[in-house]
C-alpha positions in Angstrom: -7.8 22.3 12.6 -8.3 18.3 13.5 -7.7 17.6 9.9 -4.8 19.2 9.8 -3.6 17.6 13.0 -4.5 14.4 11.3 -3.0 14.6 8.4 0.3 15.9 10.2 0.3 12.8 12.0 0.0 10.6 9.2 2.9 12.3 7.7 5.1 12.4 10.4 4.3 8.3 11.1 4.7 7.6 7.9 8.4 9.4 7.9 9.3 7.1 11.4 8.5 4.1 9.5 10.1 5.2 6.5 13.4 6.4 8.9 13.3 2.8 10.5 12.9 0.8 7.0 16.6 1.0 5.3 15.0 -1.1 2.4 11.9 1.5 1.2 13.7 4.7 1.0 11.5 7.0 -0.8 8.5 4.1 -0.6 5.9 5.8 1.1 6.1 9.0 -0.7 6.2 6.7 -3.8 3.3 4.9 -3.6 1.0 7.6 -2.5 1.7 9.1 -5.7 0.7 5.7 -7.6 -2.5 5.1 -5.0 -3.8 8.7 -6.2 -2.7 7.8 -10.2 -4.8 4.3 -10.1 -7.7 5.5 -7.9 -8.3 8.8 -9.8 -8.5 6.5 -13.3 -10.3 4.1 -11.7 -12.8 6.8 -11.0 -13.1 7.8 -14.4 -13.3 4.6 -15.6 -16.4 4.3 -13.6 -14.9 1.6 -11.3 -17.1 1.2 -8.3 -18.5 5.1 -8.9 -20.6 4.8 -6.0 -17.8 4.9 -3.7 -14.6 6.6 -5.6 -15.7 10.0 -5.0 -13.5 12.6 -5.0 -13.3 13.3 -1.3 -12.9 8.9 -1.2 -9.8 8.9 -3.7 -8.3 12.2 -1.6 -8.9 10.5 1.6 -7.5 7.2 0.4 -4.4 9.6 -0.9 -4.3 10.8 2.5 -4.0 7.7 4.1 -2.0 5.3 2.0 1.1 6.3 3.9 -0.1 4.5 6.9 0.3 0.9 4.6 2.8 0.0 6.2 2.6 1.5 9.9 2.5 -1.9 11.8 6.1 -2.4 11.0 7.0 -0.2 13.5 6.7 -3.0 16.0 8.8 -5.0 13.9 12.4 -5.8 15.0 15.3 -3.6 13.1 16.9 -6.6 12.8 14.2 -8.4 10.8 13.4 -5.1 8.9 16.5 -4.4 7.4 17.4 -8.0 7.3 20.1 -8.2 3.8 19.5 -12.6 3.9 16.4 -14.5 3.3 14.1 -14.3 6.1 13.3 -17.9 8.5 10.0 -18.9 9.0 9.3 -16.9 12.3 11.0 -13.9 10.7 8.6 -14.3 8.1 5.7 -14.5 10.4 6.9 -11.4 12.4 6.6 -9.4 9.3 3.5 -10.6 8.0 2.1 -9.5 11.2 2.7 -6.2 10.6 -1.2 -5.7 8.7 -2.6 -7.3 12.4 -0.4 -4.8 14.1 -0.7 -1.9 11.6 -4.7 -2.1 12.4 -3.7 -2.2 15.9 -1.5 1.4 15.6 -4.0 2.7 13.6 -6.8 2.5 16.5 -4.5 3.5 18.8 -3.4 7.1 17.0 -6.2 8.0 15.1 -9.3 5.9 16.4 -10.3 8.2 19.3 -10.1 11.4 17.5 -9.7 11.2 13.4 -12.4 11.5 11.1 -14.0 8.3 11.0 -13.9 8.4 6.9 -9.9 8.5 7.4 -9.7 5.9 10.5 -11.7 2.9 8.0 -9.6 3.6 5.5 -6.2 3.4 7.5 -7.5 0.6 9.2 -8.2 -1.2 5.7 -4.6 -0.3 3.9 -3.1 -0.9 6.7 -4.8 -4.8 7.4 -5.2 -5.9 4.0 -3.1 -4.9 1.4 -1.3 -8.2 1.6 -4.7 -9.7 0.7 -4.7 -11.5 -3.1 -7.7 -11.7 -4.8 -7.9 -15.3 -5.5 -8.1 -16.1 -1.2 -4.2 -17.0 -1.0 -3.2 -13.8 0.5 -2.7 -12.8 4.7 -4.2 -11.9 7.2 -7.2 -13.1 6.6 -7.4 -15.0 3.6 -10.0 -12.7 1.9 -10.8 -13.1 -1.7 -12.6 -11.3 -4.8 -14.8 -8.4 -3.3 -14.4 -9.3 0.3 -11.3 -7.5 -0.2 -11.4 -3.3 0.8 -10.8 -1.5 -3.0 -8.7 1.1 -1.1 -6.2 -2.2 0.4 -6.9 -3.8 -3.4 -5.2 -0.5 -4.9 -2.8 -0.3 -2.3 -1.7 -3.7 -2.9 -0.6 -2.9 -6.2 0.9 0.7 -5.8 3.1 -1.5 -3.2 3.9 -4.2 -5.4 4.9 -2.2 -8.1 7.0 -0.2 -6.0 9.0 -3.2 -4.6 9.5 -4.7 -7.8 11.2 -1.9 -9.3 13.1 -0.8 -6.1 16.6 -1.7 -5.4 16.7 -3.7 -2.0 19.7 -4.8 0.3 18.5 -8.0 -0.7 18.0 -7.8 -4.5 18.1 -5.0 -7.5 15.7 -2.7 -9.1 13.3 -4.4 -11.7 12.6 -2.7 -15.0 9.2 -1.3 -15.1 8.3 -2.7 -18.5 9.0 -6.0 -16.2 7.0 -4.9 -13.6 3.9 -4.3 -15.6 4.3 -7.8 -17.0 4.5 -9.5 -14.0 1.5 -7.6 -12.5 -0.7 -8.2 -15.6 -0.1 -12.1 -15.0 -1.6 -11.8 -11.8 -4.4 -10.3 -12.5 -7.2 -12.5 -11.0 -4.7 -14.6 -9.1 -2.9 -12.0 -6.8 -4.7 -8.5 -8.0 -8.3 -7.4 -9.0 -7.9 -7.8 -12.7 -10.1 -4.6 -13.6 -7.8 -2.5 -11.7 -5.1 -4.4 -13.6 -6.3 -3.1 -16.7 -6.5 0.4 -15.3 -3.2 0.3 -14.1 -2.0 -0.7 -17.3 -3.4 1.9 -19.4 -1.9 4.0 -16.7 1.8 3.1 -17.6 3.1 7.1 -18.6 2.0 8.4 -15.3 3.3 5.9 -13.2 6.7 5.5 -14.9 6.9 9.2 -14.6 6.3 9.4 -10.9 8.7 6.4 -10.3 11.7 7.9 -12.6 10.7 11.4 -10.5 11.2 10.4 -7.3 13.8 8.1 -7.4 
């Protein structure tokens, strides 16, 4: 019974953020789908097999739609913003991995499976983290960096570059793979790169599904 409560109330935050965002559309669903693609293949590949279990990668599954939960305390106007952001603009959406850790402890910290509250609380702080240091909110780097945020980060890239935005049009994904390959060791952990790559069918498939 509490993991079903749970999981409805991942689903039904992650579908208030989703109603709120006029940029993501079908986002969330999206990239749960790629989060469960790369982490399963990582498993096989025998990428950190101590920790991708199989209850890990379903519980990771589970709680990737909470990525982007602290922009629910961002302003509509910034959120669906159709110009270039300013400076504080910027700043007030960067701040949305601070605040998603924040909403996270407050909706699932007191009662949730602690298994599912570390890793909402890690996809949710740092999946804007890049694996050479540069990234936010913290500046972490290399294996400082959660591996459920480090797949996260690039189910969510991949997602935005081949999106069509208010403020810019879809990418091909042939040109999406490209540009996530040449940041591999700058921006993403390059040996979940490389099994991201190999896993080009499945991902293209779920992205032309559920368009």
């Amino acid at each position: 019974m509490q993991n079903d409560f749970q999981n409805h109330l991942i689903t039904s935050m992650a579908e208030l953020i989703e109603s709120r965002d006029l940029n993501t559309g079908r986002h969330v669903k999206r990239t749960s789908e790629y989060v469960r693609i790369i982490a399963k293949n990582a498993k096989k590949a025998g990428y950190h097999k101590e920790l991708l279990t199989d209850g890990y990668v379903e519980a990771l599954v589970q709680c990737a739609p909470l990525h982007d939960v602290g922009k629910i305390l961002v302003s509509d106007t910034v959120l669906n913003k159709p110009d270039k952001l300013s400076e504080r603009e910027k700043e007030s959406m960067r701040n949305h991995t601070i605040n998603g850790r924040k909403v996270v402890k407050s909706i699932l910290g007191d009662f949730a499976d602690p298994k599912y509250y570390h890793l909402a609380c890690d996809i949710a702080t740092y999946h804007h983290e890049h694996w050479d240091g540069s990234g936010y909110p913290e500046g972490l780097a290399g294996e400082e960096i959660p591996v459920s945020a480090r797949i996260m980060a690039i189910a969510d890239v991949y997602d935005a570059l081949v999106a069509r935005r208010a403020y810019k049009d879809s990418m091909t994904s042939a040109d999406a793979f490209e540009i996530i390959e040449s940041e591999a060791g700058s921006h993403f952990d390059p040996e979940l790169v490389r099994i991201f790559i190999k896993s080009e069918s499945e991902i293209t498939g779920v992205m032309y599904e559920k368009r």
